[in-house]
C-alpha positions in Angstrom: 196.1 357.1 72.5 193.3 355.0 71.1 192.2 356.0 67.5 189.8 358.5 66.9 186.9 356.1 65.8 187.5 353.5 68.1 187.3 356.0 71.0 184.7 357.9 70.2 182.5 354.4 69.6 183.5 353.8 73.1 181.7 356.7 74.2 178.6 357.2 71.8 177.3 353.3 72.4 176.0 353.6 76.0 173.2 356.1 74.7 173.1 354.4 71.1 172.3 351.0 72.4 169.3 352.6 74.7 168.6 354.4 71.0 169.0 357.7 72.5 171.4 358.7 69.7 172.9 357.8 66.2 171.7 355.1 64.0 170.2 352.2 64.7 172.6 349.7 64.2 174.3 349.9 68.0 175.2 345.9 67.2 177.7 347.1 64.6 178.9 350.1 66.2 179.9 347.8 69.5 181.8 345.2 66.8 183.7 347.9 65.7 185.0 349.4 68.4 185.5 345.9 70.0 187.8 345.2 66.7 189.6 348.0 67.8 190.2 349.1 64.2 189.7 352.9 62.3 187.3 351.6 59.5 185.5 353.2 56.8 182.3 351.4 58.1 182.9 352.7 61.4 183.5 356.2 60.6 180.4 356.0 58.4 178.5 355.1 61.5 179.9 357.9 63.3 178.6 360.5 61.1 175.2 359.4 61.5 175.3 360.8 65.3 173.4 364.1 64.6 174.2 365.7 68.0 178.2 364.6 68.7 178.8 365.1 64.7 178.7 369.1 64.3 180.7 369.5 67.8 183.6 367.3 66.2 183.1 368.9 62.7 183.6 372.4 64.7 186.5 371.7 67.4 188.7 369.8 63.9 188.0 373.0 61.9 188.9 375.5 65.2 192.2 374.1 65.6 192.9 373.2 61.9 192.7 369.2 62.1 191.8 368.0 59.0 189.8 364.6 60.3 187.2 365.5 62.6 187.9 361.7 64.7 191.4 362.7 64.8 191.7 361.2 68.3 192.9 364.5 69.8 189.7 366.3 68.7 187.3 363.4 69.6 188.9 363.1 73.4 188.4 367.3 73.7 184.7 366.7 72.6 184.2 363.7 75.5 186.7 364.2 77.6 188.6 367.9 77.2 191.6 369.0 76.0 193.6 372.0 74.8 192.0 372.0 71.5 188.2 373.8 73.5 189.9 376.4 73.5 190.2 376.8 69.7 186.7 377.6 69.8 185.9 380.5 71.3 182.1 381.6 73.0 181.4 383.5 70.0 182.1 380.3 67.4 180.0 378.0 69.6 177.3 380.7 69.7 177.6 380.9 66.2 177.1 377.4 65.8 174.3 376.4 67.7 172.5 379.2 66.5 172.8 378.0 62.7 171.5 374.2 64.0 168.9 375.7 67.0 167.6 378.3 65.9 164.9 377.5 63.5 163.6 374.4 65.9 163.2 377.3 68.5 162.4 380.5 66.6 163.6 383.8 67.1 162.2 384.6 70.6 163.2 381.6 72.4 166.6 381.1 70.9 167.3 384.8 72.6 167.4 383.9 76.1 170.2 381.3 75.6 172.5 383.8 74.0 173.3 384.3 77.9 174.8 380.8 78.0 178.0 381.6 76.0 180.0 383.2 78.6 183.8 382.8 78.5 183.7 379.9 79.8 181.5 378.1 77.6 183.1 375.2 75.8 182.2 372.9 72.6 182.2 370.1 75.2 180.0 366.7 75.6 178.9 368.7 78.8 178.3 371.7 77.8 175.8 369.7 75.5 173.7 368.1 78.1 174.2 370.9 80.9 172.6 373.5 78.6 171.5 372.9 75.4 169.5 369.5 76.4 167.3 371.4 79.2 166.6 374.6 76.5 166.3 373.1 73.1 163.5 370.7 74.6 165.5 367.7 74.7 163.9 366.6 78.5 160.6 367.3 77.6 160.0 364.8 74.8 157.9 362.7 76.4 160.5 359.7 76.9 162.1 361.2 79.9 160.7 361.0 83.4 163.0 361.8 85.4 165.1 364.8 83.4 168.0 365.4 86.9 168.4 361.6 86.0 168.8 362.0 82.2 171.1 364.6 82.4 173.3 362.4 85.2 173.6 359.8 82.5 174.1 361.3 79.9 176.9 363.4 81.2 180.6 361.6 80.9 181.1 360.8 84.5 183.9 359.4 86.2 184.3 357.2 89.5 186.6 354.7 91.2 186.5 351.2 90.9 185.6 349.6 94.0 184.9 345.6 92.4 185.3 343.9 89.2 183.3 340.7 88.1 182.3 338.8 84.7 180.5 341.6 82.5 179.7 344.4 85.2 181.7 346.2 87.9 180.4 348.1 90.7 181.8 352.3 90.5 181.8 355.1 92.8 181.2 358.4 91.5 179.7 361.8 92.4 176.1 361.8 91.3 174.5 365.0 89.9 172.3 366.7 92.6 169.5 369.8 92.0 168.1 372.2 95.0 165.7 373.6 92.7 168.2 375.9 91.8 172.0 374.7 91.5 173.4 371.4 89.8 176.2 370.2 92.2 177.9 367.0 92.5 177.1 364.8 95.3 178.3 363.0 97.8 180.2 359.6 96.6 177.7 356.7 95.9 178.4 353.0 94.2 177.0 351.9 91.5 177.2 348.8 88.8 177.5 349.3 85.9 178.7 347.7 82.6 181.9 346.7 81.5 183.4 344.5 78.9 187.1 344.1 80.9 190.3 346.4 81.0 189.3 347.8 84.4 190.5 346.5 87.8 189.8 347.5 91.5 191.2 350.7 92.4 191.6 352.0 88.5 189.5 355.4 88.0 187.4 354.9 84.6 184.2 357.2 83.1 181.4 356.4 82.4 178.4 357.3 79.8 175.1 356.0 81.0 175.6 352.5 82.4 178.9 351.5 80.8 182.6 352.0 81.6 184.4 353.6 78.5 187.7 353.5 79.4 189.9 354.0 82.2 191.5 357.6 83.0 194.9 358.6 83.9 195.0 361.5 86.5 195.3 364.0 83.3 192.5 362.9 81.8 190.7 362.6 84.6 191.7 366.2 85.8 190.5 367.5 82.3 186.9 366.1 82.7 186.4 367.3 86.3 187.1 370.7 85.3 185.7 370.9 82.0 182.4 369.2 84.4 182.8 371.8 86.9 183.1 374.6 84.1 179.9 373.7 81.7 177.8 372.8 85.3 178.5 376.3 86.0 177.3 377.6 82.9 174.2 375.4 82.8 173.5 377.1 86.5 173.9 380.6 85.3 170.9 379.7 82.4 167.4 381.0 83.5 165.9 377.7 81.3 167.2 375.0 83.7 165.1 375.4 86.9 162.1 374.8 84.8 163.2 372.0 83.1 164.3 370.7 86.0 161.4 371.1 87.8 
């Protein structure tokens, strides 16, 4: 497995680049995980991302890791692993209230305590399902088109269909809304971005525009259902019609 910096870099650089996330410096975070090398400049970086960082922080300390980029904790926060199930509904609950909280006060922060059900995860995707739409996160102004946002943002995955210099063209499952539901749609290409190590045929994700890496069918079996899992938490959230809408 890749090493924990170097993956998560992969992952987080999509959205830093756009400066969605993290510091500003996306330059030096795509040298590094180029490099391919576990840095102390790199990991430096990586604590600068004030939305990935406490999810990391939380899932290492859950399943007694001691290095929060130990690669199997960063792959559980992007990707899924064993190690969500370390934290429990009642730890994430506890954590988002201690960083939400105060940013919503006590009367808005209430009606998400319905979002940790049992099968609510310290996942990337349980991030953008259902915190983004209720802590505000679509409405700042930036974001035109929130269904869109939240497709991005979301670690997809899709099968290569074509490969050429610096881009490749993907087909995934795009996020739909009825006004209601988020489903996944019907199979549609797209190009994207990619720096090499894919080929026709390979399944890889994707965060935003890029290709991260490609997935073998565990990996890829792990982020469908940890997808599937937080999408049907997000849908069970009386905040994401509205934002939504």
């Amino acid at each position: 497995m890749t090493n924990g910096p170097v993956l998560f870099a992969r992952y987080a650089y999509p959205p830093n680049a756009l400066g969605y996330c993290g510091p500003e410096d996306s330059a030096e975070l795509f040298e590094q995980a180029a490099a391919g090398h576990d840095t102390p400049d790199l990991r430096h970086l990586i604590r600068g991302f004030e939305g990935a960082w406490p999810y990391l922080a939380l899932i290492a300390a859950a399943a007694r890791r001691e290095d929060p980029l130990d690669p199997e904790v960063v792959e559980a926060y992007w990707i899924g692993n064993p190690l969500l199930e370390a934290v429990g509904p009642r730890l994430l609950h506890a954590s988002m209230d201690e960083r939400f909280r105060s940013r919503l006060g006590v009367g808005e922060w209430g009606g998400l305590d319905a979002a940790f059900t049992e099968h609510a995860r310290a996942h990337h995707g349980f991030h953008v399902f259902v915190v983004y739409p209720w802590v505000g996160l679509l409405r700042s102004g930036r974001v035109a088109e929130p269904l869109h946002v939240l497709d991005r943002c979301r670690i997809r995955w899709g099968v290569v269909d074509s490969v050429a210099p610096g881009s490749a063209v993907v087909r995934y499952r795009p996020l739909t809304f009825d006004g209601r539901t988020l489903r996944l749609g019907d199979p549609v290409p797209e190009t994207v971005r990619c720096d090499g190590a894919v080929a026709p045929g390979d399944v890889c994700s994707l965060h935003w525009d890029w290709v991260c890496e490609r997935l073998d069918p565990h990996r890829l079996a792990a982020l469908q259902r940890q997808t599937v899992q937080q999408l049907a938490v997000a849908n069970a959230a009386p905040r994401l019609a509205p934002a939504l809408s």
